[in-house]
C-alpha positions as CSV (number, residue, x, y, z in Angstrom):
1,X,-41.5,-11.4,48.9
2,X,-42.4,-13.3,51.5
3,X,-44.8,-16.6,50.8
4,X,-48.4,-16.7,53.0
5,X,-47.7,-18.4,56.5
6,X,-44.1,-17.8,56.1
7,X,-42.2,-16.9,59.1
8,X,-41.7,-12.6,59.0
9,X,-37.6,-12.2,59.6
10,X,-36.6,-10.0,62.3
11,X,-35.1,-6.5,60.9
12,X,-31.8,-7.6,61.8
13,X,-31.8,-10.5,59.3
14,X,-33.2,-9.1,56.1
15,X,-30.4,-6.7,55.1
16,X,-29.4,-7.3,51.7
17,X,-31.8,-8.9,51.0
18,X,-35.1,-7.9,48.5
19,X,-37.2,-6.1,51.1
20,X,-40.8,-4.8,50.5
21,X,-41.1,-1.4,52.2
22,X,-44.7,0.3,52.8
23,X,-44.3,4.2,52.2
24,X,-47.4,5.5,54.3
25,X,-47.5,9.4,53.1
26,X,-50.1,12.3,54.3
27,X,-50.6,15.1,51.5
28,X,-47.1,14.0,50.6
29,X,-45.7,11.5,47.9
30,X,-46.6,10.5,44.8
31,X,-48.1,13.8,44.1
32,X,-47.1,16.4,42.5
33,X,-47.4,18.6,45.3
34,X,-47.2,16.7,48.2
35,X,-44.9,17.5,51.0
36,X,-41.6,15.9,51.5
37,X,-41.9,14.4,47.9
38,X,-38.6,15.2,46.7
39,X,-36.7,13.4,49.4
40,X,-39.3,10.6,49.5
41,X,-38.5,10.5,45.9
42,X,-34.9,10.1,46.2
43,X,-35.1,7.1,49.2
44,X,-37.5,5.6,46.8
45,X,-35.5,5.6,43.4
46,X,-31.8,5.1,45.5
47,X,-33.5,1.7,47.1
48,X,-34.1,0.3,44.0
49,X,-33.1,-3.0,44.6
50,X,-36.7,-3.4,47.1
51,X,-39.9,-3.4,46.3
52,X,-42.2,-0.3,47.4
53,X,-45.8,-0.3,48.1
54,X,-47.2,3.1,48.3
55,X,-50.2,3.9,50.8
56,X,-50.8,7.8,50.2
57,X,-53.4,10.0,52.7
58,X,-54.7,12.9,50.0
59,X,-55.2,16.6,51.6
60,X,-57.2,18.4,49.1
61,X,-59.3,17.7,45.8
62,X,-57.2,20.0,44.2
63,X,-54.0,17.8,45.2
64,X,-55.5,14.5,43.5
65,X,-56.8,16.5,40.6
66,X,-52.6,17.2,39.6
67,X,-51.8,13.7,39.4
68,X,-48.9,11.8,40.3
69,X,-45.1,12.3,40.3
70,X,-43.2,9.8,37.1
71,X,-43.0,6.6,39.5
72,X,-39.6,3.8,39.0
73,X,-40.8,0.5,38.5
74,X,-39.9,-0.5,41.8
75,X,-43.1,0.5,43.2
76,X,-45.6,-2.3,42.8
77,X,-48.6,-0.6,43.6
78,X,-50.0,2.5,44.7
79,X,-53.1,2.7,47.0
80,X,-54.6,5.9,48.3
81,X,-57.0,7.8,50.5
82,X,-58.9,11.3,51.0
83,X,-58.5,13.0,54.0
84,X,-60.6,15.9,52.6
85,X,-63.7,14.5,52.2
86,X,-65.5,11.8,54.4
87,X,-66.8,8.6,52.6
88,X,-69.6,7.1,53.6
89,X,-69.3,3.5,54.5
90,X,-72.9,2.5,55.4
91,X,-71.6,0.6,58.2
92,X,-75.0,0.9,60.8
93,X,-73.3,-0.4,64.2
94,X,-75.7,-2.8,66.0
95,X,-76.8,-1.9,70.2
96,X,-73.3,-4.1,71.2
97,X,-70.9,-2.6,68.8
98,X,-72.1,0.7,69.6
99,X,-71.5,0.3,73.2
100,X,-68.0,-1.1,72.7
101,X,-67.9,2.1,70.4
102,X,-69.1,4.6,73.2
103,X,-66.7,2.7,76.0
104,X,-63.3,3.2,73.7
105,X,-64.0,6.6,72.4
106,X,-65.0,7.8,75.4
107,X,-61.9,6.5,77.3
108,X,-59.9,7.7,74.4
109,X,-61.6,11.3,75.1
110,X,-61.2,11.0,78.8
111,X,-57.3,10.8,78.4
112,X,-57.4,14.1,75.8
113,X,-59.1,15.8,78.8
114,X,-57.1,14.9,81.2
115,X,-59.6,12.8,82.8
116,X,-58.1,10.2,85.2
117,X,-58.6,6.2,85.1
118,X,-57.6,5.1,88.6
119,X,-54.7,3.7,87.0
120,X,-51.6,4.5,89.6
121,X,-48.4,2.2,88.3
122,X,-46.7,2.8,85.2
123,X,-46.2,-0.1,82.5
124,X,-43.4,-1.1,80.8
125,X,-42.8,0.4,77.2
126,X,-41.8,-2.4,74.1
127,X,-38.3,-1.0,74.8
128,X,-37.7,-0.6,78.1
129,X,-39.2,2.7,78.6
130,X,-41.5,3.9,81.4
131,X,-44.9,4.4,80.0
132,X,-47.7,6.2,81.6
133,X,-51.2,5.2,82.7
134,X,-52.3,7.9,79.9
135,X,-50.2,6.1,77.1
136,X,-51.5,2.4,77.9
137,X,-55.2,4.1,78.3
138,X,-54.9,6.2,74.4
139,X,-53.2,3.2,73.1
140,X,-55.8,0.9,74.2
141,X,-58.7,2.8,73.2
142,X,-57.0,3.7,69.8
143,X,-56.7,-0.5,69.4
144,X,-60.4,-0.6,70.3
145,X,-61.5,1.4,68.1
146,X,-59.3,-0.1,65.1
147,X,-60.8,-3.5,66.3
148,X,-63.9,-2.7,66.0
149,X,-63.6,-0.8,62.8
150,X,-62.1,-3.8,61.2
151,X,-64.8,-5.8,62.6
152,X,-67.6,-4.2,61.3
153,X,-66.4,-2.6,58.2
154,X,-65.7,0.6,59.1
155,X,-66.9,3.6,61.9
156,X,-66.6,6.7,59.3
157,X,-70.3,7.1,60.4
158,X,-69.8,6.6,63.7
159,X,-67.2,9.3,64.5
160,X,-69.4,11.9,62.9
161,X,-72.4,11.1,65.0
162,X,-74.4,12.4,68.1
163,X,-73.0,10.0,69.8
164,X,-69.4,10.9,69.6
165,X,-70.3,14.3,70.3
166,X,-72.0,13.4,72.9
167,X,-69.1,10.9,74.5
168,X,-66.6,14.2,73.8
169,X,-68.9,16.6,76.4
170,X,-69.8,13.7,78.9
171,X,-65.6,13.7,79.0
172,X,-65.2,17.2,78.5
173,X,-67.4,17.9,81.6
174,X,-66.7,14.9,83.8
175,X,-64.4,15.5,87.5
176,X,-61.0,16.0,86.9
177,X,-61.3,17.3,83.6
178,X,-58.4,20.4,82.6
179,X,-59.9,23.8,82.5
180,X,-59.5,24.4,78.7
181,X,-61.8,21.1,78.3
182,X,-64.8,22.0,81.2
183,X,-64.6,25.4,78.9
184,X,-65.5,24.0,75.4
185,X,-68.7,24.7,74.1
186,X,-71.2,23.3,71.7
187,X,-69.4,25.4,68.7
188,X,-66.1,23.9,70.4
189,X,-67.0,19.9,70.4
190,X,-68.0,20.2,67.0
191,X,-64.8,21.5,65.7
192,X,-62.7,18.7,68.0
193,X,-65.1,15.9,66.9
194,X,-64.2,16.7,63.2
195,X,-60.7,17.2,63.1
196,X,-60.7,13.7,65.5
197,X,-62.8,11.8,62.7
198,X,-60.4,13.2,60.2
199,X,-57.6,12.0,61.6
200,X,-58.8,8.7,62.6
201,X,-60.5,8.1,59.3
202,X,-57.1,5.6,58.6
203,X,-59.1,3.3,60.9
204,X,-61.7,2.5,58.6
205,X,-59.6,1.5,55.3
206,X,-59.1,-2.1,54.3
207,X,-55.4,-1.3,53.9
208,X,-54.5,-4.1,57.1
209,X,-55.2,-7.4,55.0
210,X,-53.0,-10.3,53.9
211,X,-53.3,-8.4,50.7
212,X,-52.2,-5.0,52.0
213,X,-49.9,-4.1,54.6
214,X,-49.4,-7.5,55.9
215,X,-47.7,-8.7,52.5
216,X,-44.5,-6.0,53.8
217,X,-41.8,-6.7,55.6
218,X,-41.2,-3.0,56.8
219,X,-43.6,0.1,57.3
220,X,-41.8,3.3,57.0
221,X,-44.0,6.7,58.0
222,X,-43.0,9.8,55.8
223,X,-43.7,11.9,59.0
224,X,-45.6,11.6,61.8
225,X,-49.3,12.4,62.6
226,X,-52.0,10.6,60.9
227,X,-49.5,9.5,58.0
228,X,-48.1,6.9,60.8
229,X,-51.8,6.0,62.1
230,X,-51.7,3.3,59.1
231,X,-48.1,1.6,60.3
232,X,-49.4,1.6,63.8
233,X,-52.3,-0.3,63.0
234,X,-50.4,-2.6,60.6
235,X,-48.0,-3.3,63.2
236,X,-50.8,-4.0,65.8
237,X,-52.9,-6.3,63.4
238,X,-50.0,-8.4,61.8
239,X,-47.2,-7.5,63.2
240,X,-44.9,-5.6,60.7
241,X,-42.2,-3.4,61.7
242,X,-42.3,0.3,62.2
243,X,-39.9,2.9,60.9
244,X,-40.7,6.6,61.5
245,X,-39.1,9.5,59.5
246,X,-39.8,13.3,60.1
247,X,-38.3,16.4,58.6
248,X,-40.9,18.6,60.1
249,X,-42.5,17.4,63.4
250,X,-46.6,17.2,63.0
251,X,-47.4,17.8,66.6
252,X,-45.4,21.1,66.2
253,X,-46.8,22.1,62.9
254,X,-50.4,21.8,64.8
255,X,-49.2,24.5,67.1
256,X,-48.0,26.9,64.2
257,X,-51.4,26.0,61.8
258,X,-54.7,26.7,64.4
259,X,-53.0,30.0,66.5
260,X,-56.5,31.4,66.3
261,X,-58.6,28.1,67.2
262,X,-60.6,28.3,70.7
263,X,-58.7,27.3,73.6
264,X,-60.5,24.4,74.0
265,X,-59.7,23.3,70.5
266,X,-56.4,23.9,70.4
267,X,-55.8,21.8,74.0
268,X,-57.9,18.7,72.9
269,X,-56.3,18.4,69.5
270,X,-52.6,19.3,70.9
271,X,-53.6,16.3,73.4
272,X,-55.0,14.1,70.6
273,X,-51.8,14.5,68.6
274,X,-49.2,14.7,71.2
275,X,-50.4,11.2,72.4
276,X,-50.3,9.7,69.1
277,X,-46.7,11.0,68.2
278,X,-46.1,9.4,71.6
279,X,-47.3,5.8,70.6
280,X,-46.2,6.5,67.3
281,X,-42.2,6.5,68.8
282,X,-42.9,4.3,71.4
283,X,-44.2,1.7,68.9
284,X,-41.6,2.2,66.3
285,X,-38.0,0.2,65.8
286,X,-36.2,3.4,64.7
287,X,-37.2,6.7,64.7
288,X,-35.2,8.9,62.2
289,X,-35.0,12.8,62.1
290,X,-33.8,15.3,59.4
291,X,-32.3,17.6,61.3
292,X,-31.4,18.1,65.7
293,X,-34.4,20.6,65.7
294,X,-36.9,17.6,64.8
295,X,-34.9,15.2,67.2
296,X,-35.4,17.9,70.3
297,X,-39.4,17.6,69.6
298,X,-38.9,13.7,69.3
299,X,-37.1,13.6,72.4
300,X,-39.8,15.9,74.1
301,X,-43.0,13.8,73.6
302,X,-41.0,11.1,75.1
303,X,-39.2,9.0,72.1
304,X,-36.4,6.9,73.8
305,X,-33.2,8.3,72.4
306,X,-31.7,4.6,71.5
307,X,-34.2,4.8,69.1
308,X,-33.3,8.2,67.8
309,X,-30.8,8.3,64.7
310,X,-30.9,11.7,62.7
311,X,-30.6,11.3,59.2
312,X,-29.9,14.9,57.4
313,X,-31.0,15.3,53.9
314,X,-28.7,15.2,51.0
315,X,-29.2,16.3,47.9
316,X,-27.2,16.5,44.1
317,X,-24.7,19.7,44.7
318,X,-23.7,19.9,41.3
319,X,-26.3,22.7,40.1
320,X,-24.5,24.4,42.9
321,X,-20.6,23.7,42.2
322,X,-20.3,27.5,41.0
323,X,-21.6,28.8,44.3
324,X,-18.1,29.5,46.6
325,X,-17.9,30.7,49.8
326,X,-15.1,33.0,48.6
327,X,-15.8,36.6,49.1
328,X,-15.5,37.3,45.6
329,X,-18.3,35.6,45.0
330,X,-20.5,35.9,47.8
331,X,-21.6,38.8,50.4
332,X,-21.1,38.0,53.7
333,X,-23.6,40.3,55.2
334,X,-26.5,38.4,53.6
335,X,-28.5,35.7,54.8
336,X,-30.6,33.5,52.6
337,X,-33.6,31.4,53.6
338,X,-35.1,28.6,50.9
339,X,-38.4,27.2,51.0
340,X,-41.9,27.0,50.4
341,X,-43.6,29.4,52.3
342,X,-46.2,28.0,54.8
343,X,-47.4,28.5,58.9
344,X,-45.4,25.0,59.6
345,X,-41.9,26.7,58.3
346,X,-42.6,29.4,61.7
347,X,-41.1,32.3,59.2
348,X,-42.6,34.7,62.1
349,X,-39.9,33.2,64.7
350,X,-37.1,33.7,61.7
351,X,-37.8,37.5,61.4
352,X,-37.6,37.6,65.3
353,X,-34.6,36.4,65.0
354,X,-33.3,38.2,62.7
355,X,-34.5,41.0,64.2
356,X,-31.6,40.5,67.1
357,X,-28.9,39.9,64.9
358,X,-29.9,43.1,63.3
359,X,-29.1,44.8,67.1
360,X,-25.5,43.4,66.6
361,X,-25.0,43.4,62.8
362,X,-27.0,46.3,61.3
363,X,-25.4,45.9,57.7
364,X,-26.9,42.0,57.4
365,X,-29.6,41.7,55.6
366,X,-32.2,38.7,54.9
367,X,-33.5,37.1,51.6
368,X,-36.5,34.9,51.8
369,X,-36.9,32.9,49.1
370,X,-39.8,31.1,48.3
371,X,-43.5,30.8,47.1
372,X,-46.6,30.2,49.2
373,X,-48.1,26.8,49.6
374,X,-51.6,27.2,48.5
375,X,-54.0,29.6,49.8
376,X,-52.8,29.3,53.6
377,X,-49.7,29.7,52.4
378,X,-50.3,33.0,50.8
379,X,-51.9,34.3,53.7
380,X,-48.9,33.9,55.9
381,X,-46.7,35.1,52.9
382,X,-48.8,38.3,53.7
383,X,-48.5,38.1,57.5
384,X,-44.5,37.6,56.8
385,X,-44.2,40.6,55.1
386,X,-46.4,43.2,57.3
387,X,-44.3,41.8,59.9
388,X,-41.3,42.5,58.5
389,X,-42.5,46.2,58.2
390,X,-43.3,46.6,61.8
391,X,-39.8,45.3,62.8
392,X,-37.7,47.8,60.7
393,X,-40.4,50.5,60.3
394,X,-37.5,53.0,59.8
395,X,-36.3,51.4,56.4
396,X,-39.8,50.8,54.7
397,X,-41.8,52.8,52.8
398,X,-44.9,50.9,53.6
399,X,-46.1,48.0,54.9
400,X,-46.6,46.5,51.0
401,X,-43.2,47.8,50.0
402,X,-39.7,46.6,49.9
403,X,-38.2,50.3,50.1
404,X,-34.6,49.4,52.2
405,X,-35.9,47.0,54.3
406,X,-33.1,44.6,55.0
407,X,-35.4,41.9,54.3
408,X,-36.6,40.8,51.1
409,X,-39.5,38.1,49.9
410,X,-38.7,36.6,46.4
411,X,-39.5,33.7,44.3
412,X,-37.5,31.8,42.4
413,X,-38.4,32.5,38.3
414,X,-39.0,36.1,39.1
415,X,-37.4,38.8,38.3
416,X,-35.1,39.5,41.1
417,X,-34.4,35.7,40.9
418,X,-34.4,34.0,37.6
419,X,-32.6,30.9,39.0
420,X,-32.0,28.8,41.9
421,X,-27.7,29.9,41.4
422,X,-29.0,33.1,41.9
423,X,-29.8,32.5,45.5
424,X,-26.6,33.2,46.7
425,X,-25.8,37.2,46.4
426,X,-23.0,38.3,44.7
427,X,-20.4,40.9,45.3
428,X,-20.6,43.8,43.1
């Protein structure tokens, strides 16, 4: 721990030594059904030699309402937030702050729109990197905004007001501005203006104090997306270091979640959270990812790649020691997909696939195993399945029935698939 006024050491001079790590989570850990708990769970309990402080972004009511995963006794503390509902501060922002307000969110909608600043050199990124007029411009209008948030307490109630609807049109229909913006519409600026104050609702917690993140020595982000929003302003307010970690990349889950959103929704939040993943990596001292698909995605919003390590998940294989690769005990004409079953897992681009191995191997077949995610997830569950019918419409019954379509939907604990061993198909 260190003391207050205490010199923070560099990252390369606090290994082995007691570290206190922030966890910053969205709809993820310590809750029971957060995403990404179970690996989150593991780093946690297999560091136990550090300290953890916990700073948790909740989705849903429902989420809170089921409570906490058991916790070690390494985390000190545990300090969370709703992203589901908006709290009011009853900050009132005085003529001067609300101009400062109006200038920094409108050049922070300016840049979603494409709008340019006259700014024609590129700066120099913390490592060496290129960055462009756009990143400086986001990133100093994010900062803006968190300074003045911190300043006054708080600007919940100003990013739900007139006035940052009005600021989002003035951008969306200033000179220069991309098509999909000049196109939005009243219906339109409301839906951006909401999802923006959701996701910059981080700005307006106290959690940037000597008695919050400024007591760590390390900020690691569970993902990207609004769950890093909270390191980004800890590093910019005291200075603590940065550590990324993403499984599943958020800008790309935004793609897969809102296919049916306006086009002028779907640009301006695509912007909003493509330039934040970018500031996001280029702020961070390591950016980690779980698997080469998530490093592509890292790489292609602009993450230097000496910054890049992936890190691929491990887990306990002992439940599945009697599991061989032998023929004996498993078919090789079967593939098997694990997972909870949700738009950001892109199913629909699996049974596409599948779909051309089919063309090559018409005996393989596919297993999906897994149980919807709340009731989005259930939804797509449904969309999965219609679509599997309409791919092999020659080997269902119906669009609601297995029949002998190569592809089946399962859950674990049913009856086609009592246990988790049970996964893996066996030869008759």
């Amino acid at each position: 721990m260190r003391a207050a006024g205490q010199r923070r050491l560099p990252i390369r001079e606090i290994g082995g030594a007691l570290v206190r790590i922030g966890l910053l989570t969205e709809g993820g850990y310590p809750y029971v059904s957060g995403d990404a708990r179970l690996w989150c769970d593991r780093l946690v309990r297999g560091l136990g030699q550090h300290e953890f402080d916990v700073y948790a972004l909740s989705r849903s009511e429902h989420q809170e309402d089921e409570g906490w995963i058991p916790l070690p006794p390494h985390v000190r503390r545990v300090r969370t937030a709703p992203l589901w509902m908006a709290e009011d501060d009853g900050v009132v922002l005085g003529r001067r702050a609300r101009r400062r307000f109006t200038e920094c969110f409108g050049e922070l909608a300016a840049v979603l729109c494409g709008v340019s600043g006259g700014a024609p050199a590129a700066a120099e990124g913390p490592s060496g990197t290129a960055r462009t007029p756009e990143a400086d411009r986001f990133a100093n209008a994010l900062y803006g905004l968190a300074e003045l948030a911190r300043e006054e307490g708080g600007l919940a109630g100003a990013l739900r007001s007139e006035t940052a609807v009005r600021t989002l049109e003035r951008a969306c229909r200033a000179p220069g501005a991309h098509r999909a913006a000049r196109e939005a519409r009243v219906p339109d600026l409301l839906a951006v203006a909401g999802q923006l104050e959701r996701a910059l609702r981080p700005l307006s917690l106290d959690w940037y104090e000597d008695d919050g993140l400024g007591t760590v020595d390390l900020c690691h982000a569970a993902s990207g997306g609004t769950a890093a929003l909270p390191g980004l302003l800890a590093r910019h307010f005291t200075g603590v270091p940065l550590l990324v970690t993403e499984y599943g990349v958020r800008l790309r889950t935004h793609y897969l979640t809102a296919p049916d959103a306006p086009p002028a929704v779907r640009s301006l939040l695509a912007a909003f959270h493509n330039r934040l993943a970018t500031e996001a990596y280029a702020r961070a001292v390591l950016v980690t990812a779980g698997n080469a698909h998530a490093r592509r995605w890292q790489e292609r919003c602009g993450a230097d790649r000496e910054k890049l390590r992936t890190v691929h998940p491990g887990m306990d294989a002992r439940p599945f020691a009697d599991v061989g690769e032998s023929p004996e005990c498993a078919d090789p004409g079967t593939l098997v997909w694990v997972g909870r079953v949700e738009p950001a897992k892109d199913l629909v681009s699996l049974l596409h696939a599948f779909a051309e191995i089919r063309k090559r191997e018409p005996a393989t077949r596919l297993r999906i195993v897994g149980a919807p995610t709340g009731p989005e997830g259930t939804a797509y569950l449904g969309h999965c399945r219609t679509l599997a019918a309409q791919l092999f419409p020659d080997e269902a019954d119906g669009p609601h029935t297995a029949g002998d379509n190569p592809v089946s939907f399962e859950e674990i604990g049913g009856p086609e698939l009592p246990a988790r061993s049970d996964a893996t198909p066996r030869a008759p």
